[in-house]
C-alpha positions in Angstrom: 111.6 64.0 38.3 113.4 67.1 39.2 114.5 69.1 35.9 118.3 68.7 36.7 117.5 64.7 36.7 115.4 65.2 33.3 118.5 67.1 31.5 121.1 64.1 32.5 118.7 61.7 31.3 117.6 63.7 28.2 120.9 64.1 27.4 120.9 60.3 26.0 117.5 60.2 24.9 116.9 57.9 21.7 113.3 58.1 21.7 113.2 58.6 18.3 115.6 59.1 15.5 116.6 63.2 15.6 119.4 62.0 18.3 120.9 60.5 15.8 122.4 63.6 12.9 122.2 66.3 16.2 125.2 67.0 17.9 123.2 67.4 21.7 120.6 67.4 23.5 119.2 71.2 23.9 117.2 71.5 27.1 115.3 73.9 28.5 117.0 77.2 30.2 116.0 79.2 33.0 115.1 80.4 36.2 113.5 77.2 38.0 110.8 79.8 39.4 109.8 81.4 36.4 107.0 83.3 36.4 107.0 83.1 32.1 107.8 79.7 29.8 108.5 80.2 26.8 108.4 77.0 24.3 109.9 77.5 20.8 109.7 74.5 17.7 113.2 72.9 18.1 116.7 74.2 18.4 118.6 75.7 15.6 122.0 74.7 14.1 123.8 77.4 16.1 121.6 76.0 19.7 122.7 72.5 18.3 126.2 73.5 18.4 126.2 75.4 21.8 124.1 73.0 23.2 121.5 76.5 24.9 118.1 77.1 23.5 117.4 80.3 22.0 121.2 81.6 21.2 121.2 81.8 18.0 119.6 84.6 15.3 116.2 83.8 16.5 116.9 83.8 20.0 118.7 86.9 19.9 116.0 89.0 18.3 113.5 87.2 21.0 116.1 88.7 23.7 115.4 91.9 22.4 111.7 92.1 21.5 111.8 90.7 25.8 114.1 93.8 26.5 112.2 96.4 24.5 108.8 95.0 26.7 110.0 95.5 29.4 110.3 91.9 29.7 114.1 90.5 31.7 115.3 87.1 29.9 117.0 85.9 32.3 113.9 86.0 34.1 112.1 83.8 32.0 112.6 80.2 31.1 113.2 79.0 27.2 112.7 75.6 25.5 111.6 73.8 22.8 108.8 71.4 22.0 111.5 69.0 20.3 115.0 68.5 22.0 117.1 68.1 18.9 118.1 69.6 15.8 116.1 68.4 12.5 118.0 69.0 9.6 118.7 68.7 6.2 121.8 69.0 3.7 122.0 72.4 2.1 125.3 72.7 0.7 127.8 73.9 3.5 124.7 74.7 5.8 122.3 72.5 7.5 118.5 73.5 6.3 116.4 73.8 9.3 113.7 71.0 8.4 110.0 71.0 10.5 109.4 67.9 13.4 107.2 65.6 12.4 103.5 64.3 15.2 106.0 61.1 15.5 108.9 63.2 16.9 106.7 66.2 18.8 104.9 63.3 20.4 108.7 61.4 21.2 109.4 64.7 23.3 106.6 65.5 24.5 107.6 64.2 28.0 110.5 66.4 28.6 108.3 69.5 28.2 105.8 68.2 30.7 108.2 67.7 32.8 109.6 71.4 32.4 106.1 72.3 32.7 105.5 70.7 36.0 108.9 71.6 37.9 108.9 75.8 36.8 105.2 76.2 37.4 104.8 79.1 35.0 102.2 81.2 35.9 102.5 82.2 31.9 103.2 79.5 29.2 103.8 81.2 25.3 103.7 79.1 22.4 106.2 80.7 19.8 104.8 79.9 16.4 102.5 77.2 15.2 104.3 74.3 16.5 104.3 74.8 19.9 100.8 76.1 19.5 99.6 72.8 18.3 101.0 70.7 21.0 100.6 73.4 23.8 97.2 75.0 22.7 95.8 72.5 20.0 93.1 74.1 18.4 94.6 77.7 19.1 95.5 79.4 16.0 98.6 82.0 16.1 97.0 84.7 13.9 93.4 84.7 15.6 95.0 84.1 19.0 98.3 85.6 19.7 98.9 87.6 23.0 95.2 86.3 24.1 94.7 84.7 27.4 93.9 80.8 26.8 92.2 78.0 29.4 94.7 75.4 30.1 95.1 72.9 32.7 99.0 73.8 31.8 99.2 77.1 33.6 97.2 80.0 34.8 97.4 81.7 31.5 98.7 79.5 28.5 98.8 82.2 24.8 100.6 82.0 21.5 103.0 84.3 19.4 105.1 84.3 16.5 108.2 82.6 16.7 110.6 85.1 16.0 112.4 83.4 13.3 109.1 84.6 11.5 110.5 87.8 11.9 113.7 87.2 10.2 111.9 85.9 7.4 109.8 88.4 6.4 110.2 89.7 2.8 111.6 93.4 3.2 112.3 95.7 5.7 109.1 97.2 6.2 107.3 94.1 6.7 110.1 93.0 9.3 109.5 96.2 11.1 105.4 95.7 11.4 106.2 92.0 12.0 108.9 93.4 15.2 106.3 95.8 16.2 103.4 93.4 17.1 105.8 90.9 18.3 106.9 93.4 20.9 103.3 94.2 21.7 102.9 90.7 22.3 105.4 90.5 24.8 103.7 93.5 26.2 100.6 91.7 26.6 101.9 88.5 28.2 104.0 89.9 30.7 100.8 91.8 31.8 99.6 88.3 32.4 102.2 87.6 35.0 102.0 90.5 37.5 104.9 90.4 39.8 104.1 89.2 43.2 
C-alpha cells in the first residue's frame, strides 16, 4: 500500500476506540524520500485540531532544535506511533493522556506502512513510547543519539521527545535539556550522510 492510499484509509480507521473523542486522523508528514523518520507518541490537541503531526508547542521547539543542527524539516518525515489524540477532561483543556499496548499495537500498521514506503535510512524514536515499539528493549537515557540494529532501517536511535523539554522544571534545566537534544540531532543527522 502506497502511503497516499494508507492516509485515505486511515483516515476512517476504528481499530480501536481513540477515533472515537479525536477530531481526525493525524498522519505522517513528509518528504516520501526521506532520508530521516521521525516517530513521536501521538498527536497533540493543537495536531488533533489541524489535522498535521508535530505543529503544535512540541513540534515547534522540535523545528528548531532540527534548524539549530543543521538539520532541514522539511526534509525529514514526522509521525506518530498512535494516529489519534488520547485525551482527558481538564477543565476548558483536553489533558494529554498516554496510549495504552492495546491502542500502540491497533496502530501499529500504519507506521509500518510509513516505514516501508519512505525507506529512512535514519529512524528516531522521540521519547519512551516510540522507543518501546520501535526499539523495544532500548532505553532513552542509556541510548539516545546511539546507532541501534534494526531490521527497520540502516540506523534506527532514540531521543527525547521534545515535549520533555517543555516540561522541565526551570529554566536552566530547560536549557541543559535544549542543549543535549540539539546534540542529538547533531548525532543523528551524522547518521544520514547526504548522497
Amino acid at each position: 500500500m502506497n502511503l497516499s492510499a494508507a492516509q485515505r484509509d486511515a483516515a476512517s480507521c476504528r481499530r480501536c476506540h481513540l477515533w472515537q473523542k479525536a477530531t481526525q486522523t493525524v498522519f505522517g508528514a513528509g518528504p516520501r524520500n526521506a532520508a530521516i523518520m521521525f516517530v513521536g507518541e501521538q498527536p497533540g490537541d493543537v495536531e488533533d485540531r489541524e489535522g498535521e503531526p508535530f505543529v503544535g508547542p512540541a513540534g515547534r521547539l522540535l523545528r528548531d532544535a532540527l534548524a539549530e543542527a543543521g538539520i532541514d524539516a522539511d526534509a525529514v518525515y514526522l509521525t506518530n506511533t498512535v494516529k489519534h489524540f488520547k485525551w482527558r477532561e481538564g477543565g476548558k483543556r483536553r489533558i494529554h493522556e498516554r496510549p495504552n499496548r492495546e491502542e500502540i499495537l491497533a496502530c501499529r500498521m500504519w507506521l509500518d506502512i510509513e516505514i516501508a514506503a519512505v525507506k529512512p535510512r535514519v529512524l528516531v524514536a522521540l521519547g519512551a513510547t516510540a522507543a518501546s515499539v520501535i526499539m523495544p528493549g532500548a532505553k532513552v537515557t542509556r541510548d539516545r543519539a546511539k546507532p541501534l540494529a534494526s531490521p527497520l532501517a540502516q540506523r534506527v536511535t532514540v531521543t527525547v521527545h521534545p515535549s520533555s523539554i517543555l516540561r522541565a522544571v526551570d529554566s536552566r534545566a530547560r536549557a541543559a535539556a535544549w542543549r543535549q537534544f540539539v546534540d542529538d540531532l547533531r548525532a543523528i543527522a551524522r547518521m544520514a550522510p547526504s548522497h
